[in-house]
Structure formats: C-alpha cells, structure tokens
N, C-alpha and C positions, 0 to 999 in steps of 0.2 A: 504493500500500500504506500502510496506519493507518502513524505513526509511533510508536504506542506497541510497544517492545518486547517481546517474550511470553517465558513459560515453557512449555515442551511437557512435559505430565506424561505422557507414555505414547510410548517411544521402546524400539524393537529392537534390539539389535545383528545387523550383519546383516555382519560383516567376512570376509576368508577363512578366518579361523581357525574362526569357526562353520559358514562354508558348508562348511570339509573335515570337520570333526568332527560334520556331520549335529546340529547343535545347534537348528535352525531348526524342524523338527518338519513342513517345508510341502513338499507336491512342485509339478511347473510348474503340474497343473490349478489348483490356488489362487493361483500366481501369473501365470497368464494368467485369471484370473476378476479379480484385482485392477489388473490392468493394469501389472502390475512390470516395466521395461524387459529385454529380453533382457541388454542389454550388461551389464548391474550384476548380472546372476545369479550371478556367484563370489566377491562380496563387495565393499563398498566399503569404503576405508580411512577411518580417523578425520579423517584432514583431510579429505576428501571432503564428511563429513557436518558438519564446522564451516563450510567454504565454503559448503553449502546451509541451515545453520542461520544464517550471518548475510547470504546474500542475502535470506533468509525475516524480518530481523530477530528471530530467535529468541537470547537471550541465554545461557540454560540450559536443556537437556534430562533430563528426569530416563530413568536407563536400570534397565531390569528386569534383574535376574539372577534371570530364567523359572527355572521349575521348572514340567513342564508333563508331569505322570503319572508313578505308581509309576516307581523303577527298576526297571529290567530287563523290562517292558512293551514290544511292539513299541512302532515309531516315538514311546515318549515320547525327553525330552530335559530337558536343564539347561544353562543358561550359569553358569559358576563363578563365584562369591562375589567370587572372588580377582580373576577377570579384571575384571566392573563397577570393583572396587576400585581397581584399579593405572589404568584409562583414567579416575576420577575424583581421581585422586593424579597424575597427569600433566598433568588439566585438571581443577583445582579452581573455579575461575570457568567452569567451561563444561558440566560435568557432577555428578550428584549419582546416589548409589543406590538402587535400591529391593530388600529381600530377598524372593526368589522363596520361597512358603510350599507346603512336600510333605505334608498330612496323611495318606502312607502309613506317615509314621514318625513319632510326636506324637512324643516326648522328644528324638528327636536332631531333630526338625526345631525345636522349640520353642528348645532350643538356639544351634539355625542362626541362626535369626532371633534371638536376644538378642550373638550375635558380630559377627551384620553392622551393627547398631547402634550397640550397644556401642563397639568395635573398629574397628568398618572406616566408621563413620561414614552410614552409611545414611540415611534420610532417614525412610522409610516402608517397607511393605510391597506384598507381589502376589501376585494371587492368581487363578488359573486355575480356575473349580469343576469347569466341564466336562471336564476332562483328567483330573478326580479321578470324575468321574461322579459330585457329591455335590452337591446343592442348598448355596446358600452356610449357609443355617440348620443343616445339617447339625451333628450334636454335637461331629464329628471335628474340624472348626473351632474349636470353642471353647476351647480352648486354646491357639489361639494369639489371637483378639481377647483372650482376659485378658492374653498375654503385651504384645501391641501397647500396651493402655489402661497396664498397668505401667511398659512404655518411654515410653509418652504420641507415638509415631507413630500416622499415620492410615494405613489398608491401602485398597487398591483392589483391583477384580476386576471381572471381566468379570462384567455383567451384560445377557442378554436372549439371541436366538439366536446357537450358532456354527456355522462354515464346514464346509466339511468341507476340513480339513487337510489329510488325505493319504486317498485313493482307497479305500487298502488299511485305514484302521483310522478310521471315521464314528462324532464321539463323538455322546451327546443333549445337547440343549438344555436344561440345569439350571435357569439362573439367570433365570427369573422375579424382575420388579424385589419383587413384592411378600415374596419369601423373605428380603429383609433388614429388613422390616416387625418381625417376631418381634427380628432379631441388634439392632436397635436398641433395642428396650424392652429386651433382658436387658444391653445393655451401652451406656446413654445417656452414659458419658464415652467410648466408643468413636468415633472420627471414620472415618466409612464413606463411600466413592465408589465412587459406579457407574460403571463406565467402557463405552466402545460404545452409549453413547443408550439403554439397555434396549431396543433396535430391536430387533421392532417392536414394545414395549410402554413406546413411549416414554412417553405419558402417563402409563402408571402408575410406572416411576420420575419423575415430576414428582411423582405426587403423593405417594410415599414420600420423597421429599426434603422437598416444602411442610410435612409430617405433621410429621417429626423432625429437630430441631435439630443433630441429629450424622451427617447423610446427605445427601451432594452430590455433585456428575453432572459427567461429564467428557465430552465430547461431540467424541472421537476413531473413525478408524478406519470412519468416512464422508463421501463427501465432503460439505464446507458446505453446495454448493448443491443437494443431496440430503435437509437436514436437516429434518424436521417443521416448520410455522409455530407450532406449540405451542408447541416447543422455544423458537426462536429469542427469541418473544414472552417464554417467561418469563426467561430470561438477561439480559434486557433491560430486564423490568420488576421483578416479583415475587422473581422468583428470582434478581438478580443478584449476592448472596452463595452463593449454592448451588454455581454453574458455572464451570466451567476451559478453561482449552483444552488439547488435545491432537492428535496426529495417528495415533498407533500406527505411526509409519513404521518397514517400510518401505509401508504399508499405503494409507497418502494422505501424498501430498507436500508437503512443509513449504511452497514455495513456491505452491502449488497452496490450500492450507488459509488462508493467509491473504489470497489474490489473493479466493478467495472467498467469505469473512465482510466484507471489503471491502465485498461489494455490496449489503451489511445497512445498512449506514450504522446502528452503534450507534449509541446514548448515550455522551458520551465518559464519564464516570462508568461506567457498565455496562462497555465496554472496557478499561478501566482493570483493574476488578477480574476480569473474565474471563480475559485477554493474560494477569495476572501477580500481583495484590494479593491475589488468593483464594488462589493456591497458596501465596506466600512466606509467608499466616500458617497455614494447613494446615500446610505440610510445616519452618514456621521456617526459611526461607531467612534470607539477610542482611536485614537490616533497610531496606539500604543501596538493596537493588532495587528496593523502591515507586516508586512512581509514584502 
C-alpha cells in the first residue's frame, strides 16, 4: 500500500444509532448489490471505522450529515447536524463535517447550513439532487451555492446515475455531469465537486471539470479497479488538481480502495495531491497535513 496518507472526502455514518433510527435511507437489496458484509449490518462503532481508516492509512475522513429528501416523505432521512458534530469534537484530528443541504425548505435550510459552518465548524457542504428529484442547476439550489461562495466552503453532490435505495420508493437519475456546466458560469467563485465519477458519464464530468476552474471530481463509491482509463489517465496527468479520493463507505472499503489504486502505480506528484493536497486546500484543512 502507497505510503502517502489520504483524506477520504465522502464517508457515511453507518453506526447503530442510525441503523435503529432508519437514518441510512438503504434496504439489504442495495446492500447485497454493494457487497456490504452481513455481520456489520446493525452498525459499526466509531472505533471500528478508525481501526479501518488507519489500517487503510486514511488520516481524516470527512463525514456527511445526509439530508436525503423532503421530511416527512417515505423512506427519506437525515443524520443530525448535532451528531457529525459531537463525533468531530470527540475526534478533531480524525474527522471533519460536511452540512447535509434540504432545498424543500430554502430559508430554514439556508440557515442550517450557515450554523453548521459557522458554529459547528463544518468544513463544506452535501448535496443529494436525486433524493430532491431536482437536477443540481435547479433554481431551488441557488441559494444555497450563494450561501456556500458567502461562507467561501466548497459543496459536493452526487453527480451521474443513482441506485435504487430502497425497492419501495426508485428515485431518477438527475444529475447529469453537464447540469453543473450552467451552476459554474452563474457562480465561478463557487468551488463545485462531483462526487460518484459522473458514472456512466464519466467523460463528461472530465470535461466539465477540464472547462471550469471551480469544478473537480471525487472518484468514490466505485470500486478502483472498476474505474474508466479516462478517468485514471486524467488524475494523473491533466487533471491532477481537479481529483480527490474518496470511498463513500460504507459503499467501497477503505482498505479495498486503496489496495487498488495501488495497482495504478501513480505519479508520486499526482498521488500526493489526489490521497490529500487537493482536498486540505478545497476544504482548508491544516496546513500541517501536506505532503
């Protein structure tokens, strides 16, 4: 395994307190389609996933406090503000925030996201379109990219197709890489990541990233040796300020994700900034974490 240390920007909570409060949003089909161990299905505890984030050399994990559909919607869901909060105030060097963005409710969510900043020390944003049914160019969004570029955090969101989550409620497929084409020209101090490889339109988030200087790719939530040669090629050549790593665990396994980008045999320069130098100036980590 590289010896350079990573930052995983796209990390679940998946403990029992969300497995009992149905905060997960997923039934087994999606997790027998992802290959998620039986035994770990009622949650794994926070030491768990630090044990697996430093056999993995992962240093810090940034965690989502999801917001993932209207409330009061079948099977949506939300992990609380509060809980990210307290599990990055218990592990300050281990974990960092991201606020989960609802545009069923602009003002109290716009809100939301300037307290978890503000306040609770947040890092960035997140953003699910498909659980809102709303392409990310959507107007409804716009409000909270002004509120982001204001806070000066970068937001992420799934962009390209999604799963089907649970059996009973099959969302569409919104987020086409090229719908954040448009959110870039209206907000170029906006810093935009697509996370999930726009798969399968990887190519064109390549080329909505190559286009605009404020749009870059996190390439979680597949596995490595699954990933386009397009992909890989530009992370490593063109594109290697653009790209991050992630895993979206519990989705691909930390030590699994880095066993096999191993077999790429980067650039150490390209690994450098992929593993960890791109996110810490994205998201103003410590200074301290370069490499």
């Amino acid at each position: 395994m590289s010896e350079i240390r990573a930052i995983d920007i796209t990390v679940n909570l998946m403990g029992p307190e969300e497995i009992a409060g149905k905060h997960t949003g997923v039934d087994d089909v999606f997790l027998d389609k992802i290959g998620f161990p039986k035994e770990l299905r009622k949650g794994v505890s926070t030491q768990w996933m630090l044990d697996k984030m430093d056999a993995a050399r992962i240093d810090r994990s940034l965690i989502m406090a999801t917001r993932a559909g209207a409330e009061g919607l079948p099977y949506s869901f939300a992990i609380p503000y509060d809980r990210v909060a307290k599990l990055c105030e218990e592990h300050p060097d281990r974990f960092s925030g991201l606020a989960g963005i609802d545009p069923s409710r602009i003002a109290k969510g716009v809100k939301l996201l300037e307290h978890g900043v503000n306040d609770l020390g947040f890092v960035g944003a997140h953003l699910y379109p498909h659980w809102f049914e709303l392409p990310p160019d959507h107007a409804k969004f716009y409000p909270f990219y002004y509120k982001c570029c204001e806070l000066d955090v970068p937001i992420m969101m799934q962009i390209g197709h999604c799963l089907d989550y649970n059996r009973d409620r099959v969302l569409p497929s919104v987020g086409r890489p090229i719908t954040l084409d448009r959110v870039a020209i209206d907000f170029p101090e906006l810093k935009l990541i697509g996370i999930h490889l726009g798969w399968p339109w990887t190519d064109e988030m390549i080329a909505v990233a190559y286009k605009h200087a404020n749009v870059f790719m996190c390439a979680d939530a597949y596995g490595p040796k699954h990933w386009p040669k397009e992909y890989i090629h530009f992370l490593n050549t063109f594109g290697q300020d653009k790209c991050m790593f992630g895993t979206d665990f519990p989705v691909i396994d930390f030590e699994r994700a880095r066993d096999e980008i191993d077999e790429f045999g980067l650039r150490e320069e390209s690994a450098k900034k992929f593993f960890r130098n791109n996110a810490i100036k994205l998201f103003k980590l410590p200074d301290a974490l370069a490499v």
